[in-house]
LOTILO-782817 format. One record per residue (C-alpha): x, y, z; residue in three letters. Coordinates in steps of 0.001 Angstrom, whole numbers, padded with zeros to 6 digits, always signed. Each point is the difference from the previous one (the first is absolute). Example, Ala and Ser with C-alpha at 12.3 -4.5 7.8 and 13.67 -1.06 7.14 Angstrom:
% residues 2
+012300-004500+007800ALA +001370+003440-000660SER 
***
This chain:
% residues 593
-036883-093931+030526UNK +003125+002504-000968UNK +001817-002371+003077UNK -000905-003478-001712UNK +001400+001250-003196UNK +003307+001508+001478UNK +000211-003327+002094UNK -000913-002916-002619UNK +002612+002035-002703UNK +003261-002007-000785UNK +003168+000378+002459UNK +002063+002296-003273UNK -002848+002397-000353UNK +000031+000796+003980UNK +003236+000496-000422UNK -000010+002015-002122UNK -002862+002593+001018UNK +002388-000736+003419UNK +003487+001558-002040UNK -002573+002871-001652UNK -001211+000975+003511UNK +003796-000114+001180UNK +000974+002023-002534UNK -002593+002605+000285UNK +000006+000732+003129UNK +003899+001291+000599UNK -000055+001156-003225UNK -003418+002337+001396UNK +001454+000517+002780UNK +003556+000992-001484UNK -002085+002738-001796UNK -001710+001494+002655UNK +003004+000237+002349UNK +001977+001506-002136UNK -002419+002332-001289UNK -000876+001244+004246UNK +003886-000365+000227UNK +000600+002426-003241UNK -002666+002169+000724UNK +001194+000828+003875UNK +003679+000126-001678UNK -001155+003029-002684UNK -002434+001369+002647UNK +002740+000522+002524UNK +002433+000949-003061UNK -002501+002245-001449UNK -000092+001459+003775UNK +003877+000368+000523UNK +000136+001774-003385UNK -002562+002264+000922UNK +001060+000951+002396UNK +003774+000671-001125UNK -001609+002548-002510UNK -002618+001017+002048UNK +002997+001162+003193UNK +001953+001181-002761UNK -002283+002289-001622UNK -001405+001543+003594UNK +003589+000565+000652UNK +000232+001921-003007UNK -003214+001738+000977UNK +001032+000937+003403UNK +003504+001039-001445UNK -001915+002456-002473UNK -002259+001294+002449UNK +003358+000163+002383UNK +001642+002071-002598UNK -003284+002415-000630UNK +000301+000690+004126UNK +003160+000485+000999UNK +000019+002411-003096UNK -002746+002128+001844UNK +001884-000750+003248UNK +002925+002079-001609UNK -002049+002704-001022UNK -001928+000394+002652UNK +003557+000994+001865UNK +001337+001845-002637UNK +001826+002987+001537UNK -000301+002012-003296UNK -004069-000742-000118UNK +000020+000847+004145UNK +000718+003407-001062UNK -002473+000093-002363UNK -002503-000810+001862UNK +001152+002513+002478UNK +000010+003102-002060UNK -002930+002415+001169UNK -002592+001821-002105UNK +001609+003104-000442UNK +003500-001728-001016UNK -002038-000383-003055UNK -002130+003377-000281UNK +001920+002164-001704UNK +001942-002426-002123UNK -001425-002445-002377UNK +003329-001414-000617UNK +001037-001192+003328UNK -003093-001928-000270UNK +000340-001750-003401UNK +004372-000694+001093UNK -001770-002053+003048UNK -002601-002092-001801UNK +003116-000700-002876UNK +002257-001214+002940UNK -002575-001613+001495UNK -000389-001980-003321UNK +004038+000126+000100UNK +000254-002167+002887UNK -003290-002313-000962UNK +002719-000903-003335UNK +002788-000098+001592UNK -001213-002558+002490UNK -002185-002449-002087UNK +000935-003280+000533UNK -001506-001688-003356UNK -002099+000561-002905UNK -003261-001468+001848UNK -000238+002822+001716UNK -001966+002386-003081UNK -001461+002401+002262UNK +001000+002361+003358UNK -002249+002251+001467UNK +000598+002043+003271UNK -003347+001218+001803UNK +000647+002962+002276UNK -002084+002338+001912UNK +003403+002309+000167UNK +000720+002992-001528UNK +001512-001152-003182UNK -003628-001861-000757UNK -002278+002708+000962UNK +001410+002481-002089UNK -000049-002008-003211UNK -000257-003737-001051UNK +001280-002057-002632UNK -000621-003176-001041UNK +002210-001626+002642UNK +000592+002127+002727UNK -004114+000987+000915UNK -002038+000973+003296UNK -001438-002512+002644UNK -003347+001192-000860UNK -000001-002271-003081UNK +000314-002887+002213UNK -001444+000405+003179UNK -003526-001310-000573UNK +002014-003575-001495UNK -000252-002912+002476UNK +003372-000894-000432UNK +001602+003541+001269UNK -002508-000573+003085UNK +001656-003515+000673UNK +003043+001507-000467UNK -000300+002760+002632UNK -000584-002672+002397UNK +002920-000130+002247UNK +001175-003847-000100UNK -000408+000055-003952UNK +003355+001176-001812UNK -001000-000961-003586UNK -003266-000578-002013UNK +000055-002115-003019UNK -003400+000560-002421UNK -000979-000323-003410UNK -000250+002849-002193UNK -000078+001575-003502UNK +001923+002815-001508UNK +000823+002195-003150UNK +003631+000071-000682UNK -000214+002760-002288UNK -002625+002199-000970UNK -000041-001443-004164UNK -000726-003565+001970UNK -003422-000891-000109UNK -000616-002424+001611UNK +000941-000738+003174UNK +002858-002625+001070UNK -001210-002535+003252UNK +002491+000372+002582UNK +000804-000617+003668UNK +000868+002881+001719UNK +002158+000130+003500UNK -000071+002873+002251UNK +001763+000883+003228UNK -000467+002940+002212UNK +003110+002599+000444UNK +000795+000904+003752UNK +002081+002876+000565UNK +003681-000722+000593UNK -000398+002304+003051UNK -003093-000565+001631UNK -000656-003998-001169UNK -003665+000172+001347UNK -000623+002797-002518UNK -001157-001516-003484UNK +000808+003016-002466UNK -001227-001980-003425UNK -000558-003125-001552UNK +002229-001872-002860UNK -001281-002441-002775UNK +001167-002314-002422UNK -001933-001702-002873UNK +001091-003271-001520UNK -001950-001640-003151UNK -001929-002639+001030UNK +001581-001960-003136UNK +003064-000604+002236UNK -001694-001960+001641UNK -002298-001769-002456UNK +003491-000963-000899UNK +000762-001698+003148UNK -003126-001737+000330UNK +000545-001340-003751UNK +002995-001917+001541UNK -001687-001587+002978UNK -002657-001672-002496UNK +000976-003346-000202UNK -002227-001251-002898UNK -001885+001199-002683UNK -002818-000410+001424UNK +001503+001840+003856UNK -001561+002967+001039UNK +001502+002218+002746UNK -001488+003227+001510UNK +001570+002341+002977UNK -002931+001041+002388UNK -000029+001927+002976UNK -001590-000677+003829UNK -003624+001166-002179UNK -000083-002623-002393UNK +000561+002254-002771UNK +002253-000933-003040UNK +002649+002656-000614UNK +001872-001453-002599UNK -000365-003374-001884UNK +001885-002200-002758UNK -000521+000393-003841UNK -001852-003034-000217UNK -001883-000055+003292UNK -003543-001045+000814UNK -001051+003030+002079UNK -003700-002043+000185UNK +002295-002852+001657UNK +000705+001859+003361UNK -003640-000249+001859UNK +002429-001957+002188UNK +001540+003060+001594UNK -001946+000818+002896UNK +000582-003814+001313UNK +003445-000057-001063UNK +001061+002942+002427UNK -001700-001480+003137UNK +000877-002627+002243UNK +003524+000902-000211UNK +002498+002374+001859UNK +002543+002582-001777UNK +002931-002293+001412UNK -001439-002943-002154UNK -000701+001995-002986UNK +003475+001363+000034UNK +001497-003656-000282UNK -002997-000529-002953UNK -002993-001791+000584UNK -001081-002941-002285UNK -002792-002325-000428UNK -001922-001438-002980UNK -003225+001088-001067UNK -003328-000421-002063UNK -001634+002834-001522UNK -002235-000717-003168UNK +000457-004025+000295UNK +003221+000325-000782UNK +003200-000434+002408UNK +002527+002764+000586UNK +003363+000778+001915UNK -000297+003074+001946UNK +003098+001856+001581UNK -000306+003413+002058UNK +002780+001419+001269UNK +000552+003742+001540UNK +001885+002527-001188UNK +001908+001775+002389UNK -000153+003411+001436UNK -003850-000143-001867UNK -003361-000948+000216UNK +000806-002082-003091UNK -000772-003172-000650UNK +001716-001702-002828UNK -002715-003471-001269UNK +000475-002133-002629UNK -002703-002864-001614UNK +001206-002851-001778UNK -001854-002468-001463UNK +000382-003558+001005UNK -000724-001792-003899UNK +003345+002174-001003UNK +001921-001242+002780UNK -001400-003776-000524UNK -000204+000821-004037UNK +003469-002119-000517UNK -000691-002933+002712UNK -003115-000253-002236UNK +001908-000304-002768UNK +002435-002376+001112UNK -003201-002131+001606UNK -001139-000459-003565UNK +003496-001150-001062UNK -000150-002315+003389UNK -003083-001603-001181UNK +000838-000905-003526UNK +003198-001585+000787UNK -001860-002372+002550UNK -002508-000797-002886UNK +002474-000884-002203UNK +001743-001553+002807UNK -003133-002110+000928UNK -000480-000703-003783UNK +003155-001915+000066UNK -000458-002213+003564UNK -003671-000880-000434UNK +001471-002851-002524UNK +002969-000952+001825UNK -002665-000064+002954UNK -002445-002474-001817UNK +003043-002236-001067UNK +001143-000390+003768UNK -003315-000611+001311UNK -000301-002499-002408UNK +003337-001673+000770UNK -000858-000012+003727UNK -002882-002116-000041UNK +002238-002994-000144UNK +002035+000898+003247UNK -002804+000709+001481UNK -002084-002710+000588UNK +003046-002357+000817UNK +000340+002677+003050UNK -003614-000346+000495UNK +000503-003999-000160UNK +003333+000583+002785UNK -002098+001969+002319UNK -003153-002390+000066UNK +002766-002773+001421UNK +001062+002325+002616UNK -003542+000739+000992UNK +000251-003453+000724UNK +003032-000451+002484UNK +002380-001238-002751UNK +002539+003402+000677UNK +003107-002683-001650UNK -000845+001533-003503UNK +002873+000764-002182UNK -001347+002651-001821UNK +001665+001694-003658UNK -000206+004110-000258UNK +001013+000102-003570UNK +000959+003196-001408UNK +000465+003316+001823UNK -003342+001627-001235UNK -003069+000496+002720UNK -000964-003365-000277UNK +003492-001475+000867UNK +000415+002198+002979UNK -003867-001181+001116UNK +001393-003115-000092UNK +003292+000898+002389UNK -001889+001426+002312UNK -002929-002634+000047UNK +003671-002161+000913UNK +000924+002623+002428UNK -003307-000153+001697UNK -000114-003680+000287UNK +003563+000472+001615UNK -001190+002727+002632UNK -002983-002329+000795UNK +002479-002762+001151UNK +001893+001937+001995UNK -002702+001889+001344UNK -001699-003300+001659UNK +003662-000832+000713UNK +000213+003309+002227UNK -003370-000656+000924UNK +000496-002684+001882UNK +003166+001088+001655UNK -001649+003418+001171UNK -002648-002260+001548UNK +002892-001814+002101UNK +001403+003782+000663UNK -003443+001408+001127UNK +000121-002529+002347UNK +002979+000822+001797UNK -000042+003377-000197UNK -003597-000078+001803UNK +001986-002416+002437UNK +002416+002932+000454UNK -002755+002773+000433UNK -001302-001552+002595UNK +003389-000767+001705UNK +000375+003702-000235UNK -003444+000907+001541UNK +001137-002275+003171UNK +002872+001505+000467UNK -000876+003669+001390UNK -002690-001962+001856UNK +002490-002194+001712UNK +002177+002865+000915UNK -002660+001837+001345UNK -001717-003147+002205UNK +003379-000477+000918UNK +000779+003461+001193UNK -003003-000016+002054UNK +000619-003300+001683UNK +003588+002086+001245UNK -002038+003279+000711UNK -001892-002138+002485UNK +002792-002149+001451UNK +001535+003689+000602UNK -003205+001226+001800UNK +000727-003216+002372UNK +003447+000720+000801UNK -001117+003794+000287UNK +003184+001011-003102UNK -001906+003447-000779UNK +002825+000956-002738UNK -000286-003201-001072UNK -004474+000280-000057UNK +000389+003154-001291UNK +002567-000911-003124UNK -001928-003009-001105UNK -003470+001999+000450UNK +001048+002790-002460UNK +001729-002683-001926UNK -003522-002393+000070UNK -001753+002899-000572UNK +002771+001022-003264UNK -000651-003512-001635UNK -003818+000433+000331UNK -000168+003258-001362UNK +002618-001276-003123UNK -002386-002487-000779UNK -003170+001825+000533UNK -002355-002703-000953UNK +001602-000946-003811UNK -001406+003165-000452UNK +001931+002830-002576UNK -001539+002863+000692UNK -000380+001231+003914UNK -001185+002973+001696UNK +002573+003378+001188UNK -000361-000956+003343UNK +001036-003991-000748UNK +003262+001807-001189UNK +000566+001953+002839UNK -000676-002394+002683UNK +002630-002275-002227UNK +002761+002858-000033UNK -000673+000653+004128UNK +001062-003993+000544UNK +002618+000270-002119UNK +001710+002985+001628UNK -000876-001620+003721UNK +002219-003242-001854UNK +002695+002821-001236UNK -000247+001731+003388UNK +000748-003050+001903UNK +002869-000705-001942UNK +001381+003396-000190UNK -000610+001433+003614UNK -003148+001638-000701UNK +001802+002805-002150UNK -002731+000135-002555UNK -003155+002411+000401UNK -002983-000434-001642UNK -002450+002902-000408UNK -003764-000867-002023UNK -001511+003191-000960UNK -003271-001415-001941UNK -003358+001392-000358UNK -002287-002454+001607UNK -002491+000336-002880UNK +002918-001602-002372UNK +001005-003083+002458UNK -002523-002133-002279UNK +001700+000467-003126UNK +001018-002723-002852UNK +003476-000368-000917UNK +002287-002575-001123UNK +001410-002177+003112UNK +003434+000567+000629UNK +000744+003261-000791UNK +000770+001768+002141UNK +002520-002258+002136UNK +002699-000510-002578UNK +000318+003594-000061UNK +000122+000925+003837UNK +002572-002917+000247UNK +002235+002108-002916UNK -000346+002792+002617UNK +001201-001847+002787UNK +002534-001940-001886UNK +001577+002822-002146UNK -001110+003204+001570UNK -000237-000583+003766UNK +002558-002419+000972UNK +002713+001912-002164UNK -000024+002676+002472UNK +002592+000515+002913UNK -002691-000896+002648UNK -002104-002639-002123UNK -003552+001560+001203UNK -002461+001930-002178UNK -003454+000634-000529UNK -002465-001419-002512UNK -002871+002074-000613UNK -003208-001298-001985UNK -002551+002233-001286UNK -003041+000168-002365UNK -002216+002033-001738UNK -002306+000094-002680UNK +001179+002429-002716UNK -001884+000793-003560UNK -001535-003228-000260UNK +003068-001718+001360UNK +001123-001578+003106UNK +003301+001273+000865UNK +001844-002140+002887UNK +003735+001470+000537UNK +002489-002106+002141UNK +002762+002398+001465UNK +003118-000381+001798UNK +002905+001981+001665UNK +002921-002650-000883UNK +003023+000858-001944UNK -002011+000979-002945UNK +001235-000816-004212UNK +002028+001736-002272UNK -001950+001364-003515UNK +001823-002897-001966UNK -001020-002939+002170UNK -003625+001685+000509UNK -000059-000410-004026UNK +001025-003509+000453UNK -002963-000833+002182UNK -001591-002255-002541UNK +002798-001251-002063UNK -000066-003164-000602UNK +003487-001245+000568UNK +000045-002108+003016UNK +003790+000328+000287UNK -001103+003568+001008UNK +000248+000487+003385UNK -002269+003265-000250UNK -002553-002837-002702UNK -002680+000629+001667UNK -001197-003361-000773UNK -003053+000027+002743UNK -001158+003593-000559UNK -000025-000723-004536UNK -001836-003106+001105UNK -002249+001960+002021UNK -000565+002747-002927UNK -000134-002448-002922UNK -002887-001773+002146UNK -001953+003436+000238UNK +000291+000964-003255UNK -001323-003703-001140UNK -003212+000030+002439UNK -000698+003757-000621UNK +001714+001533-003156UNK +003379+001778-000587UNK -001394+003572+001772UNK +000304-001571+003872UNK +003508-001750+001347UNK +002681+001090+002081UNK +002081+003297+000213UNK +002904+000627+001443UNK +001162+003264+001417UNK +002629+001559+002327UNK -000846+001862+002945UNK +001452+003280+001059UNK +001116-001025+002748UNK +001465-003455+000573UNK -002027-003170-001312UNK -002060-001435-002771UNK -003645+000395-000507UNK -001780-002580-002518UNK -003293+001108-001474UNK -002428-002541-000991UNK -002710+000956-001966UNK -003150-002489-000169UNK -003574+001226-001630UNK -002695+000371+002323UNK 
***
């Protein structure tokens, strides 16, 4: 029923709905384009930025934590604490001073040498002398430390420094104690470097680094956390979503340090809702520096600007749904005098002279109806003479299927006239070239067999060997299980008559040897034509399959050869050339198996 009433409606209202379709279709798909188009181009812009800040601030990290160790490194070969650390028990027994000048130049040279203001807290950790006679609150005894996990990883021989959270007092009016990440490093004695005489420290408030993971959030909404190998969150932003990293024990699978070290990105959903994830290591730790950021605040402004996008086009489409009715109503005229032209040249009548007023649609329907009518003449024009030109070109096909024939019937009437006269050079020159022709034409068929091809190339080097004193040498070294394979016919003679022509005549005593061999080889079948003649220089050997038939070194035959490979089979078989070490050419023609 809805058909009958779209069908019986007047010619201006199908028009019409025709121009609203028209128009709401690019217009719809304008929209969505752009908005897949804008929301890849702030997706991949969102990602470059990230990851700008994101490099930038883990350099920063690394620099700080670079800083914190080489400080240690320094102290740990301190000359001044050496000696220190050196002093025996009874340097100390009978005077208290001695003792309390060491710890101050101990906390002398941990001054002196501080490399920033990060750094708010030393401690030295000694199982010396100068530790077991007294302590203070930065130069104390091993004992304090040697049940911690992190002095047991750090006795381990391939570890040098251990990075761990921790909390201290930096006074004793503080009360409460300031989060930190402390840094320690074993001391090895400056004479004996397998013997670790104490342990140094550094503490460094884990706001530093709040800091720094304040500047890799790139929204409001961004949250970014540093984790170790464990999953556990060290440190995270001010306005992070600690709930928001259930993610972390798949984020740190699946992918090596070497990728994580370049960053490792991906999008993903976690509550319904989209986010960017970035992970990235930071160096010389077991660090790992994440950020989340959600997709609606990096697709917030392409939302806004859709909602621009679409108001424009309403009151775009506001504006040309009149103009549209008007020129579907003007149409209607044009229209059915076309209609009227084309019922006449249903009819044979094509001598029409038919008016394309105007330049809107309807005009140019009306060119090209005239156009059309045009291209119909001359097409049954050029259909008749293609008939006449079928004709003689089957004429000429067939002319050219005699031919070969002839010349072979006719070579075989003189092979037996020279059997009569008892001319063996000449019976055995017009056998192998009887038995040439046959093979060339192998039926009308294309596509022949290995051993078609080599039976083809032996009478053509018995022609060649009659002609040049039996100089030529022809070795077949073919598994008989691959005699029986397809290949394209002709192939392989073109190429050993290149080796006779420009390898094996060019030498002083114009003989050589051909050798052909096969082999099946990863799927492939691999048949090599080699020959000892004069051999090719690299730049002709790159000119094998130019084009340029003023070329002498073209290689018209052997690109024909390769082009018609590539065409049957695909562009990963065709010819190679390569030099041999000693003298000569060896072609390599791969064919699938």
């Amino acid at each position: 029923m809805r058909v009958n009433i779209y069908r019986d409606l007047k010619m201006h209202y199908k028009l019409f709905l025709q121009y609203l379709l028209l128009l709401a279709i690019p217009f719809t798909l304008f929209i969505i384009v752009n908005y897949r188009i804008s929301s890849k181009d702030l997706e991949t812009q969102a990602r470059y930025s990230s990851r700008q800040v994101f490099e930038q601030s883990r350099s920063f990290m690394e620099f700080k934590l670079y800083v914190a160790k080489n400080f240690l490194t320094i102290l740990a070969s301190n000359e001044k604490i050496q000696d220190i650390l050196h002093r025996s028990a009874s340097y100390y027994y009978n005077s208290y001073g001695l003792w309390s000048f060491d710890v101050e130049g101990i906390r002398k040279q941990f001054y002196i040498t501080k490399p920033s203001e990060d750094i708010i807290k030393t401690s030295l950790y000694t199982s010396q002398a100068v530790a077991s006679t007294n302590e203070t609150d930065d130069v104390m005894s091993t004992n304090r430390i040697a049940s911690t996990a992190w002095y047991a990883n750090l006795n381990k021989s391939s570890t040098t420094f251990e990075v761990f959270p921790s909390m201290i007092l930096l006074n004793d009016l503080q009360k409460e104690k300031t989060p930190t990440f402390t840094i320690a490093r074993s001391i090895f004695d400056n004479e004996s470097f397998q013997n670790v005489i104490g342990v140094l420290s550094v503490d460094m408030p884990k706001s530093i680094f709040e800091s720094i993971l304040d500047r890799v959030a790139f929204t409001k909404e961004s949250s970014v956390f540093l984790i170790n190998q464990a999953g556990e969150i060290l440190v995270h932003s001010s306005h992070a979503n600690a709930g928001m990293l259930s993610f972390k024990s798949d984020i740190l699978k699946g992918s090596t340090n070497d990728q994580f070290k370049e960053g490792v990105w991906g999008k993903r959903v976690f509550d319904n809702a989209e986010y960017l994830v970035g992970a990235q290591l930071v160096e010389d730790s077991d660090w790992y520096l994440v950020s989340l950021t959600p997709y609606k605040e990096i697709l917030g402004s392409q939302k806004k600007a859709m909602k621009q996008m679409l108001a424009i086009a309403f009151l775009i489409a506001m504006f040309l749904l009149p103009l549209a009715f008007l020129a579907a109503a003007s149409g209607t005229r044009r229209i059915r005098g076309l209609i009227s032209q084309m019922k006449s040249v249903k009819q044979g009548d094509f001598d029409l002279q038919i008016q394309h007023e105007g330049k809107d649609e309807i005009g140019e329907l009306s060119r090209n109806f005239k156009s059309m009518i045009a291209k119909v003449t001359q097409l049954l024009d050029e259909k008749y003479a293609l008939g006449q030109e079928v004709k003689s070109m089957e004429l000429k096909a067939l002319q050219a299927q005699i031919n070969p024939h002839f010349l072979y019937n006719t070579l075989d009437l003189i092979y037996w006239k020279a059997m009569r006269i008892q001319e063996q050079g000449i019976y055995d020159l017009v056998q192998s070239l009887s038995k040439f022709y046959k093979l060339s034409l192998s039926k009308g068929e294309d596509i022949v067999s290995l051993r078609n091809e080599v039976e083809h190339i032996a009478a053509y080097i018995d022609i060649q060997n009659a002609r040049f004193k039996n100089g030529i040498t022809l070795v077949i070294d073919i598994p008989e299980a691959l005699y029986e394979h397809a290949m394209p016919k002709i192939t392989l003679q073109p190429l050993v008559e290149n080796s006779i022509i420009h390898g094996i005549l060019e030498t002083e005593s114009e003989t050589g040897t051909i050798t052909i061999s096969a082999n099946a080889v990863h799927g492939k079948i691999v048949i090599t034509v080699k020959d000892d003649g004069v051999g090719i220089s690299q730049e002709n050997l790159e000119r094998i399959f130019n084009r340029d038939r003023t070329d002498p070194f073209h290689g018209y035959g052997a690109n024909n050869i390769n082009k018609r490979i590539k065409l049957l089979y695909g562009e990963e078989y065709g010819l190679t050339y390569r030099r041999n070490e000693g003298p000569g050419v060896t072609v390599i023609i791969e064919l699938p198996w």
